[in-house]
N, C-alpha and C positions, 0 to 999 in steps of 0.2 A: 493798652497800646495797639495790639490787635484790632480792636474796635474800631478804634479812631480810621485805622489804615484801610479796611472795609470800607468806611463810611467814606473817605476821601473817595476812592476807584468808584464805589457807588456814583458817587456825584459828578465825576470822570465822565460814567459811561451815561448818567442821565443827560450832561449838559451835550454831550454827542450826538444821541439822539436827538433833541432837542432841534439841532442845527438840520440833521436830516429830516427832520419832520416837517418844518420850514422850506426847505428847500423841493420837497416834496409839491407843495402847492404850485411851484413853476413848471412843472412837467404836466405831462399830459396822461389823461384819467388810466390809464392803463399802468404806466410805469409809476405814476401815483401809489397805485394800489398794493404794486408789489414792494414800492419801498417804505410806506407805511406798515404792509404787515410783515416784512423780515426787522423793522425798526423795533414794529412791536415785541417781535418776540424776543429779540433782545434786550429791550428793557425789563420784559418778564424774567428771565435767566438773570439779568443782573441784580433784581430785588430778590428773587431766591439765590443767590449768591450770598447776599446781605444778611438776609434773616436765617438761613441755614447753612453757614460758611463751612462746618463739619461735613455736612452730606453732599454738599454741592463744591466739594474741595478741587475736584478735575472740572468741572464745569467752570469754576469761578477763577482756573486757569486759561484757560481754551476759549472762552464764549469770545472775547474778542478776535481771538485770528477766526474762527470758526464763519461767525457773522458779520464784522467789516467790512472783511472782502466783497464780498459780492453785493453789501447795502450800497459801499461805493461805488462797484461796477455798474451798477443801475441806475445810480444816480447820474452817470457820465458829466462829472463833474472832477477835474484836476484839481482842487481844491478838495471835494471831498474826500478823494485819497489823503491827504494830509491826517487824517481822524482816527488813523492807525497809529500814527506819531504819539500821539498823547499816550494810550496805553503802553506803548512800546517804551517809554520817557518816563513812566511810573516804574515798569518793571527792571529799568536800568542797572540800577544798583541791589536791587533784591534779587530776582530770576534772570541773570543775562543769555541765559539759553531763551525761553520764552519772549524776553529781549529783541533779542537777533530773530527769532522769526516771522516775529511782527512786524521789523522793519521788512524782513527781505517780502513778504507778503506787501508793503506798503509798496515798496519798488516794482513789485509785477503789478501791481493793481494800477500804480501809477502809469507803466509803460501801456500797459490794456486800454488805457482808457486814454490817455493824452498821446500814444503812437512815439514817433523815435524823435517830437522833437520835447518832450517831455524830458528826455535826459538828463537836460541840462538842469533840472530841478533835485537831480539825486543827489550834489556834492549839498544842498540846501541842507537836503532831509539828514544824512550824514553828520555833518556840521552842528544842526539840531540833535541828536542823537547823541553826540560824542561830547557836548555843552552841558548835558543833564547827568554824564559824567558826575562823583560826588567824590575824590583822592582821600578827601580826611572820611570820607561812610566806609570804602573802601579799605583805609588802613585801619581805623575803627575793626573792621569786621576781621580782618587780619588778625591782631592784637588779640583779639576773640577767641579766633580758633586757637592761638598759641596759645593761651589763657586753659581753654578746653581739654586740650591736650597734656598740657602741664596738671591742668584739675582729676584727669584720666590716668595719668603717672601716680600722681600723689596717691587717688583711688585705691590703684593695685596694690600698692608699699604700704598703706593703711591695710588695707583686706588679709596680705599674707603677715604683718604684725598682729592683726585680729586675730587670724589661725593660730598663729603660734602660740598665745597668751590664751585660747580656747585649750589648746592641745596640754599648753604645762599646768593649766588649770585641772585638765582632765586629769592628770600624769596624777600630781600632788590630792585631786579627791581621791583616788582610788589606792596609792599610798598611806593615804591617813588612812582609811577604811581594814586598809591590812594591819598597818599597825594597832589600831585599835582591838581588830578580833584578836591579835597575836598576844594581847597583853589581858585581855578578857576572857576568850576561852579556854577550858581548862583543859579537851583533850583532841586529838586531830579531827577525830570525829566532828567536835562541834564547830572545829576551825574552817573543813572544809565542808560541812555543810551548809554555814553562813555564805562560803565563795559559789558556794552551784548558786545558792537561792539570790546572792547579787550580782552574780551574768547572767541569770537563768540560762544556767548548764542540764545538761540532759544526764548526765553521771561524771562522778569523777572517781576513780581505781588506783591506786598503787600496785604496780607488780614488780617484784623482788627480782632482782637480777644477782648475776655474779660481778665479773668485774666490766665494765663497762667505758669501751674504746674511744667512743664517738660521744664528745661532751656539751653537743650542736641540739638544739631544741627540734626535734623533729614533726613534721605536719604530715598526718594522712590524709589525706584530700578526699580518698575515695570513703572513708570511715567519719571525712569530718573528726576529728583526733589530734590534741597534740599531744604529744609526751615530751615531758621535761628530766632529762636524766637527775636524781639528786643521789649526792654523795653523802650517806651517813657516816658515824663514827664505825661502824658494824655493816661492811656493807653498800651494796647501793640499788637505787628501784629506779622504775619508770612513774611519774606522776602522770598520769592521763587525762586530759580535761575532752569530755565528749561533747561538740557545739550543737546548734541548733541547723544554720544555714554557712553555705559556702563562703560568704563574704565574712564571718569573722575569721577566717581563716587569713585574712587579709586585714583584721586590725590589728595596725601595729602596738595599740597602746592596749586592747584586750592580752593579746601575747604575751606582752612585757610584764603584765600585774598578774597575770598567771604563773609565769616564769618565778617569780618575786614568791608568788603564794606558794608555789614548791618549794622554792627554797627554805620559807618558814616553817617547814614542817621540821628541818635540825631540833627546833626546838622542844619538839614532841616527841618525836622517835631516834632512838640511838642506835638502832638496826635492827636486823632478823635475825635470828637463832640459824648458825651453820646448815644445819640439822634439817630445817625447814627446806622442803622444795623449791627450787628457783622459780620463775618465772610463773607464780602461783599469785592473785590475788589475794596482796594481806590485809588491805581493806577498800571499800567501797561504798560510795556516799550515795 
């Protein structure tokens, strides 16, 4: 579709030249020469416009207002102002900015060269302008953008049900994963050595505590650390997961399955011996 629409404005701007090249032979050898080679080179920009529509994307906007203008002024032909109209009548319903300045460029070029009783030709050119008009391309394009928009909604509400069903997927592997070591291995040792080597944890430590006030997971930020208070039957300790970087410190679903992993050590240990030192490391992975 692309193509086609090149190829049209191609043939636009060939048959335009065309008429000023024509028109060229009634003048005299001087303004001849200058309206043949501003022609030329216009039709040179418009055939690289064609065959390189990507690279020559600002050029294959602009070449018309750029060079018209003044092939027309040279031409000093009211009539050949008109030659802006056609580009300006393609780009109607596509670029109405580039549009409008092709015409208003049509209108100075016109007044330049046909003086103030040329005026009476602008309600013409207008008229023309406002006829190439297209209500149904227009609401067509409307239709579009609300289309786009609605497609751009749906996007987002698709993307954050994707996260979610990422995140309870994540949730649920890393659940099974626990439960699996919880039902498999046989002592904490092996329980939390499986969980350093599946976060790749830098250590993890239990240290025995007494009784313990604050039952909030806490993060050390400066140690990289979280300790998980757990409450045994005998007791209670700190779990200590030692991370790698600062950002897990900040995942929530790392935390949560750590959190989880503490807790599964009930299983294992039924507490420390009165006797035993507090806040002593009873073991370490």
């Amino acid at each position: 579709m692309l193509k086609d629409i090149n190829l049209i404005l191609l043939a636009v701007r060939l048959l335009i030249a065309l008429v000023f090249i024509a028109s060229a032979f009634k003048k005299p050898i001087e303004q001849r020469a200058v309206i043949i080679f501003l022609t030329t080179i216009y039709t040179s920009l418009s055939i690289l416009s064609f065959l390189y529509p990507a690279r020559m994307k600002i050029i294959r906007k602009l070449v018309d207002f750029i060079m018209l203008p003044p092939i027309a002024f040279f031409t000093q032909d009211i009539l050949s102002t008109f030659s802006l109209l056609a580009p300006a009548i393609f780009y109607v319903n596509r670029l109405p900015v580039i549009s409008l300045f092709l015409f208003l460029a049509c209108v100075l070029t016109l007044l330049l060269v046909g003086g103030s009783t040329s005026v009476l030709h602008i309600p013409l050119l207008f008229a023309l302008l406002l006829s190439a008009l297209s209500p149904d391309f227009i609401d067509s394009i409307r239709k579009e953008r609300h289309y786009i928009k609605k497609l751009r909604a749906s996007y987002k509400e698709l993307f954050k049900d994707i996260s979610r069903l990422e995140k309870e997927a994540k949730e649920k592997e890393y659940l099974s994963f626990l439960l699996d070591r919880a039902i498999e291995d046989k002592s904490p040792e092996e329980f939390l050595t499986h969980i350093k080597e599946r976060f790749s944890l830098k250590k993890i430590a239990i240290f025995a505590k007494g009784d313990i006030q604050n039952k909030d997971t806490l993060l050390d930020k400066e140690n990289l650390a979280v300790y998980v208070p757990v409450f045994f039957e005998k007791g209670s300790a700190y779990v200590v997961f030692y991370l790698n970087t600062p950002f897990e410190l900040y995942d929530k679903e790392l935390i949560n399955t750590l959190e989880k992993s503490a807790k599964l050590l009930n299983l294992y240990i039924v507490g420390f011996d009165d006797n035993v030192k507090k806040d002593t490391i009873k073991l370490a992975v």
